[in-house]
C-alpha angles and dihedrals in degrees: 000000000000109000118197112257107259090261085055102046095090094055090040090050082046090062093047102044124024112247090217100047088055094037084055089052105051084052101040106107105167094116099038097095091043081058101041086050095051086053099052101032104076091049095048095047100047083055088051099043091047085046085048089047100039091054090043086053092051090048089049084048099049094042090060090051088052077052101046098051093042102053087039085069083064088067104022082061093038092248086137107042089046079062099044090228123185133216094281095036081070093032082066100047085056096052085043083069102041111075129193095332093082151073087217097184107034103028110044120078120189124209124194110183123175123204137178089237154353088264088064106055117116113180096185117170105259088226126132127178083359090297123105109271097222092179074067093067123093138170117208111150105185145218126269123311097005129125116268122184109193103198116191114196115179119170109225126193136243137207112164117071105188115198095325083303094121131162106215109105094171134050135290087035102289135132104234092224104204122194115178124189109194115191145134119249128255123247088253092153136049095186091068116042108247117233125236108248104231 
């Protein structure tokens, strides 16, 4: 194969390729802003999903503590022992406060727990293997003037995963969202003695 001597490789690269036609290209710019957007997009929406996420996440959480200390004043004023209610009988008044956030029946998980005093108190999580423990759960609402502990435990889910930064801390991808109320009974009855809270 000839090849052009070096001084005549401009006007040979000129017959085989319009000048004008390469010239048109290296200018054009019709498509640079569709390209700088798809590098930066995916970026810029995973941060505002996991923002949108991560302040969905502190609502949820702050919506089961209002639960939490609202329902806690059913058995703190012996609403709840005058009824006899069971487990699920409170269960029911909880979900009766939380509206549209939440999986109310299969995601919520209650915990009444009665103790001498506020030393003894020992608030560990009811997981095992990363899964809610229910055999953990108990409801025990107490008598007058003893120490009650209402634990609500609820498994949200998470989708975005930022960076490995991600906010699930229990299996199956959730986030296991905890509210506690602590407080002594009232002397709601004077058929039974009400205890000292020590």
């Amino acid at each position: 194969m000839n090849r052009p001597a070096p001084n005549k490789f401009s006007a040979w690269f000129r017959r085989l390729v319009p000048f004008r036609l390469v010239r048109r290209f290296v200018q054009q710019q019709d498509g640079s802003a569709a390209i700088e957007f798809s590098l930066v997009a995916i970026p810029f929406l995973g941060l505002t999903f996991a923002i949108l996420e991560t302040a969905l996440v502190f609502f949820a959480g702050q919506t089961l503590e209002t639960a939490v200390t609202d329902s806690a004043r059913l058995i703190m004023t012996g609403q709840a022992q005058d009824k006899a209610w069971t487990k699920d009988d409170f269960k029911t008044e909880v979900c009766s406060r939380i509206h549209g956030l939440f999986d109310c029946t299969g995601g919520v998980y209650v915990d009444v727990k009665t103790f001498d005093n506020f030393a003894s108190i020992n608030n560990d999580l009811p997981v095992t293997d990363g899964k809610i423990d229910e055999s953990k759960l108990n409801f025990s609402p107490g008598a007058p003037g003893q120490i009650e502990v209402v634990t609500l435990y609820y498994q949200w889910p998470v989708y975005v995963s930022l960076l490995g930064n991600n906010l699930a801390n229990i299996n199956a991808n959730r986030r296991l969202l905890v509210a506690t109320a602590v407080f002594c009974n009232e002397p709601f009855s004077t058929a039974t003695p009400a205890n000292s809270c020590h």
